[in-house]
C-alpha positions as CSV (number, residue, x, y, z in Angstrom):
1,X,-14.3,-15.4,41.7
2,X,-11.7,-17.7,40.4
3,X,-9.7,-18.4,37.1
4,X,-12.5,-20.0,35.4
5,X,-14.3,-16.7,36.0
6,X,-11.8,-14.7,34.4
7,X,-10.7,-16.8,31.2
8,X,-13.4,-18.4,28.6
9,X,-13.7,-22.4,28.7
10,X,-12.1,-24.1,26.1
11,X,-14.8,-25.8,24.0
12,X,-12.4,-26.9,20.6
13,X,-11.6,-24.1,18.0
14,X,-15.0,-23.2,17.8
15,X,-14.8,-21.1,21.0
16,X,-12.2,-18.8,19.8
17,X,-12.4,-18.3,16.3
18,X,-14.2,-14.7,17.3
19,X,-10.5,-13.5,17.3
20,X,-10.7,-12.9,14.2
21,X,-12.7,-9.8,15.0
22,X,-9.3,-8.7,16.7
23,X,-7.5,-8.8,13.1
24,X,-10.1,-6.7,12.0
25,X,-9.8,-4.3,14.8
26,X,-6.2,-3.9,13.9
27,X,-7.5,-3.7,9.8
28,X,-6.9,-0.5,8.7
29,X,-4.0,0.9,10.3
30,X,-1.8,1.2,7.3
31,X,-4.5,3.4,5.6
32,X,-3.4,6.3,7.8
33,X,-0.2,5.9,5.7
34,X,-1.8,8.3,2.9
35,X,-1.0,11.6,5.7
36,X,2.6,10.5,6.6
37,X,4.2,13.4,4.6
38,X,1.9,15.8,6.1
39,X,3.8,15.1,9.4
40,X,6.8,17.3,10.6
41,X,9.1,14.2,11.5
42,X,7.6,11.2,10.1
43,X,10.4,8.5,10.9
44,X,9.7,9.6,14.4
45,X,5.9,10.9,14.6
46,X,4.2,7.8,12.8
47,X,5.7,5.1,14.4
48,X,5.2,6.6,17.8
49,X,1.4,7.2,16.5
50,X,1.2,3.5,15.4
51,X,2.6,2.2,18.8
52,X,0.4,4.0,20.6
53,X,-2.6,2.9,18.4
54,X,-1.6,-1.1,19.1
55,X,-1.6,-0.3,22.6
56,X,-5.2,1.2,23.0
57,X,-6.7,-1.2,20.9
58,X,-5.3,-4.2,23.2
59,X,-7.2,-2.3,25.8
60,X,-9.9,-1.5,23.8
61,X,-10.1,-5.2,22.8
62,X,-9.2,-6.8,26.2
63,X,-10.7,-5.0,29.3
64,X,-14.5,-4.9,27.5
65,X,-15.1,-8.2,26.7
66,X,-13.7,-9.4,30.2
67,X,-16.5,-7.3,31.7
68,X,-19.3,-8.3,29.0
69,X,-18.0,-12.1,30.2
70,X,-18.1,-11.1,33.6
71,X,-21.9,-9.6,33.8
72,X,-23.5,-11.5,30.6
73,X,-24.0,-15.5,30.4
74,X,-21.9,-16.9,28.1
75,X,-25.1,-18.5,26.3
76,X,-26.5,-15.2,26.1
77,X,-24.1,-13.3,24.5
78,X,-24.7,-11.9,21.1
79,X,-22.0,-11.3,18.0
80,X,-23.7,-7.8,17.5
81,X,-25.2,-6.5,20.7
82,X,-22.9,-7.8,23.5
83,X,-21.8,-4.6,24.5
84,X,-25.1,-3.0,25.0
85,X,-26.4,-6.5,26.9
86,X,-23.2,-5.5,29.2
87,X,-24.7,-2.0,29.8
88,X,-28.2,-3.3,30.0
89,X,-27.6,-5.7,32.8
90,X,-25.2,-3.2,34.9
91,X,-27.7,-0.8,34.9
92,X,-30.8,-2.9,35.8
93,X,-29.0,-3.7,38.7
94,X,-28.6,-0.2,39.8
95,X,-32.0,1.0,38.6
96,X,-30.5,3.2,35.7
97,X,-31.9,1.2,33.1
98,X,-33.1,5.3,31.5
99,X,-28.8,5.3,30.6
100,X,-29.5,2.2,28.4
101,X,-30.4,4.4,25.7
102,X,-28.1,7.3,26.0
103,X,-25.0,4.8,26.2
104,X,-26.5,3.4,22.7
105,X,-26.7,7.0,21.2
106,X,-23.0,7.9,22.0
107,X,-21.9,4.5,20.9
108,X,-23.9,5.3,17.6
109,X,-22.0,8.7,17.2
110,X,-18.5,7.0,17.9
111,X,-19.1,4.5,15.0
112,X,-20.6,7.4,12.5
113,X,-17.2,9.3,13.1
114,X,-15.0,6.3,12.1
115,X,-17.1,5.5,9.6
116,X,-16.3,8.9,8.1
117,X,-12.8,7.5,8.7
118,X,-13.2,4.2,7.1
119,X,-14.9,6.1,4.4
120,X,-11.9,9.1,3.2
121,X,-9.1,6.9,4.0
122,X,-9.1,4.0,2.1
123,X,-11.3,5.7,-0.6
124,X,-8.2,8.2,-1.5
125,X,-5.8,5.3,-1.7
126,X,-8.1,3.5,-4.3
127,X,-8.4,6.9,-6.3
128,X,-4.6,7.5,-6.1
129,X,-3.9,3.8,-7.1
130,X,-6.8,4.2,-9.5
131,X,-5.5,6.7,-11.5
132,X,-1.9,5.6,-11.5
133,X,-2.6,2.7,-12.9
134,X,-5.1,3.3,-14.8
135,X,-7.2,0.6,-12.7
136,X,-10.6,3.0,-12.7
137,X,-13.0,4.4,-15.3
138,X,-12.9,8.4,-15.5
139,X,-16.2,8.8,-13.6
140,X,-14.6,7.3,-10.7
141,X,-11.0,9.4,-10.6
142,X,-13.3,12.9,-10.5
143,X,-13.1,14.7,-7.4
144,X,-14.7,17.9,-6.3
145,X,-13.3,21.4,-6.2
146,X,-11.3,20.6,-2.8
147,X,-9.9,17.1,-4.0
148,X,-12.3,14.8,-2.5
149,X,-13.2,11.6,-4.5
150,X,-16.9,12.0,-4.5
151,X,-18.2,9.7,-7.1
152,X,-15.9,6.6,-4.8
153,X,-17.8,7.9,-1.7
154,X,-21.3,8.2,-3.3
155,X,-20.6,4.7,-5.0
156,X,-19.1,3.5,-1.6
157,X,-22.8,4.6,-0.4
158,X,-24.9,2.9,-2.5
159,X,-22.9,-0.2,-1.7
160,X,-22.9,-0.1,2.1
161,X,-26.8,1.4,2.0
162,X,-28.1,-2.4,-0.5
163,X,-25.1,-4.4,2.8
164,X,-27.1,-2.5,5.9
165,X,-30.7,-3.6,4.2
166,X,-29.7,-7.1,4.5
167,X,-30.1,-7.0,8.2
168,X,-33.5,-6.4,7.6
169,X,-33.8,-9.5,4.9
170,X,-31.6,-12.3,7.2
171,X,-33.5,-14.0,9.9
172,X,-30.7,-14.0,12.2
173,X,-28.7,-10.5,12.3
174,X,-25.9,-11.7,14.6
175,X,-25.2,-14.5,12.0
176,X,-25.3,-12.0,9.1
177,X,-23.4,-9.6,10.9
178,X,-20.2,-12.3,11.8
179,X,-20.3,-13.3,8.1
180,X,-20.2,-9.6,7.0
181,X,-17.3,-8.8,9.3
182,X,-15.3,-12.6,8.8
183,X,-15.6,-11.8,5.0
184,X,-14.2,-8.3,5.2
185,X,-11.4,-9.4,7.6
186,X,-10.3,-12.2,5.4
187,X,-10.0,-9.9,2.2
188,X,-8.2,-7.8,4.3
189,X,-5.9,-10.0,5.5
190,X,-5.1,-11.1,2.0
191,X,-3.6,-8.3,1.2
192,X,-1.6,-7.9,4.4
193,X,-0.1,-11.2,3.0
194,X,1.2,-9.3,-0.1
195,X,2.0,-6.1,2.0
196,X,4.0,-8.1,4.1
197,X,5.4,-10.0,1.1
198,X,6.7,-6.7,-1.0
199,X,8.1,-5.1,2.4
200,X,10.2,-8.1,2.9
201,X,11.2,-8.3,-0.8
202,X,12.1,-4.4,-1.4
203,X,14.4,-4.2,2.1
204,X,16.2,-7.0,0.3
205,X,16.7,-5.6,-3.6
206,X,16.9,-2.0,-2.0
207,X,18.4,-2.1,1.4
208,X,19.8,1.5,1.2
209,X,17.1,3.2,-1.0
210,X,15.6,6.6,1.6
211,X,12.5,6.4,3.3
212,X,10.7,8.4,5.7
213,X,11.2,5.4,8.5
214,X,12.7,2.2,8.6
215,X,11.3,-0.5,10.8
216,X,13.4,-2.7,13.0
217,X,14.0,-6.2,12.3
218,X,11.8,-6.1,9.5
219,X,11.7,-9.6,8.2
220,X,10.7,-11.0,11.5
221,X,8.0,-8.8,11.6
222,X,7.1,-9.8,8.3
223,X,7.4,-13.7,9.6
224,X,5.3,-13.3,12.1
225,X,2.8,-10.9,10.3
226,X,2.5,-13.5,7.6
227,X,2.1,-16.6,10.0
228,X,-1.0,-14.5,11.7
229,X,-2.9,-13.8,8.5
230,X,-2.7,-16.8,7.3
231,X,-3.8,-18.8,10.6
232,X,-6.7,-15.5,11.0
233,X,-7.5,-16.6,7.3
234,X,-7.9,-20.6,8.2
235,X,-9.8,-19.7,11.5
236,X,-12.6,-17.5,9.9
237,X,-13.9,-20.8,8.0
238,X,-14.5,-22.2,10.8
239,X,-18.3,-21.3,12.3
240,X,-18.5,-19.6,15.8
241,X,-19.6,-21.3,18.7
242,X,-22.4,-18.7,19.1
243,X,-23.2,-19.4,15.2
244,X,-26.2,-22.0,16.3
245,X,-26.7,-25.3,14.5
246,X,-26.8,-24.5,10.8
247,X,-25.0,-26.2,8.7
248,X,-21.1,-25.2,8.7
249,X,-20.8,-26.4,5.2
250,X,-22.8,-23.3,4.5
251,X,-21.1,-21.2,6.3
252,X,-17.8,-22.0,4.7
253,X,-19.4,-21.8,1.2
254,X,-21.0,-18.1,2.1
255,X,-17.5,-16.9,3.7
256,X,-15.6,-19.2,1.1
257,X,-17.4,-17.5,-2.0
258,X,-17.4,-13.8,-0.3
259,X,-13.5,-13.8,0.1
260,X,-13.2,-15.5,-3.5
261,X,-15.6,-12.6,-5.3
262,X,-14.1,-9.3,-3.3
263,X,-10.8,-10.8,-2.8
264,X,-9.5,-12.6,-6.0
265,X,-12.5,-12.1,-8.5
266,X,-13.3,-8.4,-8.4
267,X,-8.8,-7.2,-8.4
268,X,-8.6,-9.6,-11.3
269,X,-11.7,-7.8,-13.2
270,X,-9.8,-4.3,-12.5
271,X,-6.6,-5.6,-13.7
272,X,-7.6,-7.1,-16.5
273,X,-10.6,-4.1,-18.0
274,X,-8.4,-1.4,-16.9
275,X,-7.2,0.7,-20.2
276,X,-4.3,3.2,-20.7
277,X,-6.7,5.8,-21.8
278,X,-7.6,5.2,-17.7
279,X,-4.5,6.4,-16.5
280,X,-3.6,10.2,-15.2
281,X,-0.5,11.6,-14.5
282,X,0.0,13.7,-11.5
283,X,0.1,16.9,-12.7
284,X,-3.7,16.5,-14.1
285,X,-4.6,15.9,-10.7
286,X,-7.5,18.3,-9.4
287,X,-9.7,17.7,-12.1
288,X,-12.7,18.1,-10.7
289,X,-16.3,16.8,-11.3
Protein backbone atom coordinates (compact mmCIF):
# COMPACT_ATOMS: atom_id res chain seq x y z
CA UNK A 1 0.00 0.00 0.00
CA UNK A 2 1.28 3.35 -0.70
CA UNK A 3 0.14 7.12 -0.43
CA UNK A 4 -1.91 6.97 -3.38
CA UNK A 5 -3.79 4.14 -1.59
CA UNK A 6 -4.49 6.12 1.35
CA UNK A 7 -5.44 9.69 -0.04
CA UNK A 8 -8.21 10.18 -3.02
CA UNK A 9 -6.68 11.44 -6.50
CA UNK A 10 -7.13 14.80 -7.27
CA UNK A 11 -9.49 15.01 -10.38
CA UNK A 12 -10.28 19.24 -10.24
CA UNK A 13 -12.92 20.46 -7.64
CA UNK A 14 -15.26 17.96 -8.70
CA UNK A 15 -13.52 15.26 -6.60
CA UNK A 16 -14.08 16.89 -3.37
CA UNK A 17 -16.99 18.95 -3.30
CA UNK A 18 -18.60 15.69 -1.17
CA UNK A 19 -17.10 17.74 1.77
CA UNK A 20 -19.83 19.42 1.93
CA UNK A 21 -21.49 16.45 3.55
CA UNK A 22 -18.85 17.21 6.44
CA UNK A 23 -20.58 20.77 7.03
CA UNK A 24 -23.65 18.98 7.35
CA UNK A 25 -22.27 16.50 9.72
CA UNK A 26 -21.27 19.32 11.99
CA UNK A 27 -25.15 21.06 11.14
CA UNK A 28 -26.91 21.00 14.02
CA UNK A 29 -24.74 21.36 16.83
CA UNK A 30 -25.99 24.65 18.10
CA UNK A 31 -29.57 23.14 18.39
CA UNK A 32 -28.50 21.41 21.58
CA UNK A 33 -28.21 25.10 22.80
CA UNK A 34 -32.11 25.01 23.71
CA UNK A 35 -30.94 22.42 27.13
CA UNK A 36 -27.94 24.62 28.23
CA UNK A 37 -29.69 26.00 31.36
CA UNK A 38 -30.82 22.63 32.25
CA UNK A 39 -27.05 22.00 32.90
CA UNK A 40 -25.46 22.33 36.49
CA UNK A 41 -22.36 24.40 35.20
CA UNK A 42 -22.96 25.38 31.75
CA UNK A 43 -19.84 27.76 31.06
CA UNK A 44 -17.96 24.65 31.83
CA UNK A 45 -20.37 21.52 30.92
CA UNK A 46 -21.37 22.71 27.22
CA UNK A 47 -18.24 23.61 25.92
CA UNK A 48 -16.58 20.45 27.16
CA UNK A 49 -19.74 18.61 25.53
CA UNK A 50 -19.22 20.52 22.28
CA UNK A 51 -15.41 19.72 22.17
CA UNK A 52 -16.01 16.42 22.59
CA UNK A 53 -18.74 16.34 19.92
CA UNK A 54 -16.14 17.96 17.11
CA UNK A 55 -13.82 15.35 18.07
CA UNK A 56 -15.94 12.16 17.46
CA UNK A 57 -17.35 13.41 14.43
CA UNK A 58 -13.70 13.95 12.82
CA UNK A 59 -13.50 10.31 13.65
CA UNK A 60 -16.69 9.54 12.70
CA UNK A 61 -16.09 11.36 9.39
CA UNK A 62 -12.45 10.30 8.78
CA UNK A 63 -11.62 6.65 9.76
CA UNK A 64 -15.03 5.31 7.64
CA UNK A 65 -14.59 6.58 4.49
CA UNK A 66 -10.76 5.75 4.47
CA UNK A 67 -11.92 2.10 4.88
CA UNK A 68 -15.02 2.40 2.37
CA UNK A 69 -11.91 3.82 -0.10
CA UNK A 70 -9.83 1.18 0.98
CA UNK A 71 -12.22 -1.96 0.16
CA UNK A 72 -14.72 -0.28 -2.48
CA UNK A 73 -13.54 0.96 -6.21
CA UNK A 74 -13.69 4.37 -6.38
CA UNK A 75 -15.97 4.01 -9.52
CA UNK A 76 -18.18 2.06 -7.56
CA UNK A 77 -18.90 3.92 -4.76
CA UNK A 78 -22.38 5.29 -4.18
CA UNK A 79 -23.52 8.91 -2.43
CA UNK A 80 -26.21 6.83 -0.43
CA UNK A 81 -25.05 3.26 0.07
CA UNK A 82 -21.26 3.45 0.44
CA UNK A 83 -21.18 2.26 3.80
CA UNK A 84 -23.18 -0.79 3.43
CA UNK A 85 -20.98 -1.61 -0.13
CA UNK A 86 -18.04 -1.36 2.62
CA UNK A 87 -19.75 -3.99 4.81
CA UNK A 88 -20.88 -6.00 1.85
CA UNK A 89 -17.52 -6.49 0.32
CA UNK A 90 -15.63 -7.25 3.87
CA UNK A 91 -17.96 -9.76 4.61
CA UNK A 92 -18.08 -11.66 1.23
CA UNK A 93 -14.59 -12.12 1.70
CA UNK A 94 -14.97 -13.78 4.99
CA UNK A 95 -18.19 -15.71 4.07
CA UNK A 96 -20.40 -13.61 6.46
CA UNK A 97 -22.31 -12.11 3.90
CA UNK A 98 -25.80 -13.35 6.55
CA UNK A 99 -24.20 -9.96 8.77
CA UNK A 100 -24.95 -7.84 5.68
CA UNK A 101 -28.35 -7.49 6.76
CA UNK A 102 -28.10 -7.24 10.50
CA UNK A 103 -25.36 -4.33 10.06
CA UNK A 104 -28.21 -2.58 7.81
CA UNK A 105 -30.87 -3.01 10.59
CA UNK A 106 -28.70 -1.38 13.40
CA UNK A 107 -27.59 1.31 11.09
CA UNK A 108 -31.44 1.86 10.46
CA UNK A 109 -32.15 2.10 14.26
CA UNK A 110 -29.06 4.61 14.82
CA UNK A 111 -30.54 6.98 12.14
CA UNK A 112 -34.43 6.58 13.56
CA UNK A 113 -32.95 7.79 17.12
CA UNK A 114 -31.37 10.96 15.67
CA UNK A 115 -33.94 11.49 13.67
CA UNK A 116 -36.01 11.77 16.85
CA UNK A 117 -33.22 14.22 17.54
CA UNK A 118 -33.32 16.15 14.46
CA UNK A 119 -36.98 16.10 15.01
CA UNK A 120 -37.54 17.85 19.05
CA UNK A 121 -34.55 19.90 18.67
CA UNK A 122 -34.88 22.26 16.16
CA UNK A 123 -38.73 21.95 16.19
CA UNK A 124 -38.79 23.65 19.87
CA UNK A 125 -36.51 26.39 18.71
CA UNK A 126 -38.92 27.26 15.76
CA UNK A 127 -41.91 27.13 18.36
CA UNK A 128 -40.08 29.28 20.87
CA UNK A 129 -39.00 31.72 18.10
CA UNK A 130 -42.45 31.25 16.70
CA UNK A 131 -44.30 32.57 19.37
CA UNK A 132 -41.94 35.31 20.40
CA UNK A 133 -42.21 36.85 17.48
CA UNK A 134 -45.20 36.21 16.47
CA UNK A 135 -43.64 34.38 13.21
CA UNK A 136 -46.38 31.30 13.45
CA UNK A 137 -50.12 30.91 13.13
CA UNK A 138 -51.89 29.62 16.51
CA UNK A 139 -52.28 26.06 15.21
CA UNK A 140 -48.67 25.74 15.01
CA UNK A 141 -47.59 27.31 18.75
CA UNK A 142 -50.11 24.44 20.40
CA UNK A 143 -48.41 21.91 22.33
CA UNK A 144 -49.63 18.93 24.26
CA UNK A 145 -50.20 18.57 27.91
CA UNK A 146 -46.31 17.94 28.59
CA UNK A 147 -45.08 20.96 26.31
CA UNK A 148 -44.28 19.17 23.22
CA UNK A 149 -44.99 21.09 19.89
CA UNK A 150 -47.11 18.50 18.24
CA UNK A 151 -48.81 20.14 15.41
CA UNK A 152 -44.65 21.25 14.21
CA UNK A 153 -43.84 17.49 14.49
CA UNK A 154 -46.94 16.12 12.77
CA UNK A 155 -46.49 19.02 10.06
CA UNK A 156 -42.71 18.17 10.10
CA UNK A 157 -44.12 14.62 9.14
CA UNK A 158 -46.13 15.19 6.47
CA UNK A 159 -43.21 17.14 4.93
CA UNK A 160 -40.48 14.60 5.29
CA UNK A 161 -43.12 11.47 4.51
CA UNK A 162 -44.18 13.67 0.39
CA UNK A 163 -39.29 14.22 0.63
CA UNK A 164 -38.80 10.25 1.32
CA UNK A 165 -41.54 9.36 -1.68
CA UNK A 166 -39.42 11.05 -4.04
CA UNK A 167 -36.87 8.36 -3.91
CA UNK A 168 -39.35 6.30 -5.21
CA UNK A 169 -40.23 8.95 -8.19
CA UNK A 170 -36.26 9.95 -9.18
CA UNK A 171 -34.52 7.49 -11.52
CA UNK A 172 -31.38 7.92 -9.82
CA UNK A 173 -31.65 7.88 -5.80
CA UNK A 174 -27.94 8.66 -5.13
CA UNK A 175 -28.40 11.85 -7.25
CA UNK A 176 -31.71 12.78 -5.45
CA UNK A 177 -30.28 12.01 -2.28
CA UNK A 178 -26.86 14.49 -2.77
CA UNK A 179 -29.28 17.16 -3.94
CA UNK A 180 -31.53 16.66 -0.88
CA UNK A 181 -28.61 16.83 1.51
CA UNK A 182 -26.46 19.81 -0.64
CA UNK A 183 -29.80 21.80 -0.44
CA UNK A 184 -30.26 21.29 3.29
CA UNK A 185 -26.60 22.00 4.01
CA UNK A 186 -26.51 25.22 2.16
CA UNK A 187 -29.67 26.66 3.97
CA UNK A 188 -28.01 25.74 6.87
CA UNK A 189 -25.00 27.24 6.32
CA UNK A 190 -26.79 30.45 5.54
CA UNK A 191 -27.76 30.97 8.69
CA UNK A 192 -24.46 30.06 10.34
CA UNK A 193 -23.39 33.15 8.25
CA UNK A 194 -25.84 35.35 10.34
CA UNK A 195 -25.12 33.39 13.64
CA UNK A 196 -21.63 34.00 13.12
CA UNK A 197 -22.39 37.63 12.04
CA UNK A 198 -24.66 38.66 15.41
CA UNK A 199 -21.99 36.73 17.75
CA UNK A 200 -19.30 38.94 16.37
CA UNK A 201 -21.56 42.05 16.47
CA UNK A 202 -23.07 41.60 20.20
CA UNK A 203 -19.32 40.83 21.88
CA UNK A 204 -18.64 44.18 20.32
CA UNK A 205 -21.78 46.53 21.43
CA UNK A 206 -21.94 44.28 24.74
CA UNK A 207 -18.60 43.13 25.72
CA UNK A 208 -19.44 42.89 29.51
CA UNK A 209 -23.11 41.95 29.29
CA UNK A 210 -23.32 37.96 31.59
CA UNK A 211 -23.60 34.85 29.85
CA UNK A 212 -23.60 31.40 30.72
CA UNK A 213 -19.97 31.00 28.64
CA UNK A 214 -17.79 33.07 26.79
CA UNK A 215 -15.85 31.65 23.95
CA UNK A 216 -12.19 32.44 23.36
CA UNK A 217 -10.99 34.57 20.71
CA UNK A 218 -14.35 34.89 19.42
CA UNK A 219 -13.95 37.05 16.34
CA UNK A 220 -11.40 34.67 14.83
CA UNK A 221 -13.61 32.01 15.31
CA UNK A 222 -16.23 33.96 13.68
CA UNK A 223 -13.51 34.77 10.62
CA UNK A 224 -12.89 31.57 10.07
CA UNK A 225 -16.49 30.16 10.62
CA UNK A 226 -17.65 32.79 8.04
CA UNK A 227 -14.79 32.01 5.37
CA UNK A 228 -16.00 28.13 5.66
CA UNK A 229 -19.65 28.61 5.01
CA UNK A 230 -19.30 30.67 2.46
CA UNK A 231 -16.57 28.53 0.49
CA UNK A 232 -19.07 25.13 1.74
CA UNK A 233 -21.90 27.40 0.03
CA UNK A 234 -19.80 28.03 -3.47
CA UNK A 235 -18.70 24.31 -3.52
CA UNK A 236 -22.16 22.68 -3.23
CA UNK A 237 -23.01 24.27 -6.89
CA UNK A 238 -20.63 22.55 -8.11
CA UNK A 239 -21.87 18.67 -9.30
CA UNK A 240 -20.00 15.69 -7.76
CA UNK A 241 -17.75 13.71 -9.54
CA UNK A 242 -20.00 10.59 -8.80
CA UNK A 243 -23.01 12.88 -10.06
CA UNK A 244 -22.72 11.17 -13.84
CA UNK A 245 -22.96 13.17 -17.00
CA UNK A 246 -26.16 15.18 -16.69
CA UNK A 247 -26.13 18.39 -17.30
CA UNK A 248 -24.45 20.62 -14.33
CA UNK A 249 -26.52 23.57 -15.49
CA UNK A 250 -29.31 21.52 -13.95
CA UNK A 251 -27.87 20.70 -11.20
CA UNK A 252 -27.10 24.28 -10.21
CA UNK A 253 -30.60 25.40 -11.14
CA UNK A 254 -32.19 22.42 -8.82
CA UNK A 255 -29.64 23.24 -5.83
CA UNK A 256 -29.73 27.03 -6.87
CA UNK A 257 -33.69 27.31 -6.69
CA UNK A 258 -33.88 24.81 -3.44
CA UNK A 259 -31.57 27.17 -1.31
CA UNK A 260 -33.45 30.28 -2.90
CA UNK A 261 -37.19 28.85 -1.81
CA UNK A 262 -36.19 27.29 1.88
CA UNK A 263 -33.51 29.71 2.40
CA UNK A 264 -34.58 33.33 1.41
CA UNK A 265 -38.15 32.79 0.01
CA UNK A 266 -39.99 30.82 2.74
CA UNK A 267 -38.12 33.39 6.09
CA UNK A 268 -39.29 36.29 3.94
CA UNK A 269 -42.98 34.81 3.76
CA UNK A 270 -42.90 34.38 7.75
CA UNK A 271 -41.60 37.78 8.22
CA UNK A 272 -43.67 39.47 6.20
CA UNK A 273 -47.53 37.34 7.08
CA UNK A 274 -46.57 37.10 10.57
CA UNK A 275 -49.38 39.28 12.74
CA UNK A 276 -49.13 40.65 16.35
CA UNK A 277 -52.28 38.84 17.17
CA UNK A 278 -49.45 35.73 16.51
CA UNK A 279 -47.38 36.56 19.28
CA UNK A 280 -47.47 34.91 22.99
CA UNK A 281 -45.88 36.01 25.92
CA UNK A 282 -44.17 33.62 28.23
CA UNK A 283 -46.36 33.32 30.87
CA UNK A 284 -49.18 31.88 28.35
CA UNK A 285 -46.89 29.29 27.63
CA UNK A 286 -48.39 25.62 28.21
CA UNK A 287 -51.29 26.09 26.25
CA UNK A 288 -52.03 23.08 25.06
CA UNK A 289 -53.81 21.60 22.09
Amino acid sequence: MSGSHIFPAWTGIASIVLIVSNFGAYSGMEMNAVHVNELEKPERQFPRAMFVAVILVLVILILPPLAISWVVPSEQISLTAGVMQAFSVVFGHFGLQWLVPIIGLAIVIASLAGFMTWLSGPSKSLLLVGKEGGYLPPYFQKTNKVGVQQNILVAQGWVTTALALLFALVPAVSNAYWIFMTITTSVYLLVYIWLFIAAYRLRKIAPNHPRGYRAPALPLLCAVGLISAVAAIAISFIPPSQFGGGSPWVFIGIVGGGILLLGLIVPWLLITLRKPSWRVSSDAEGETA
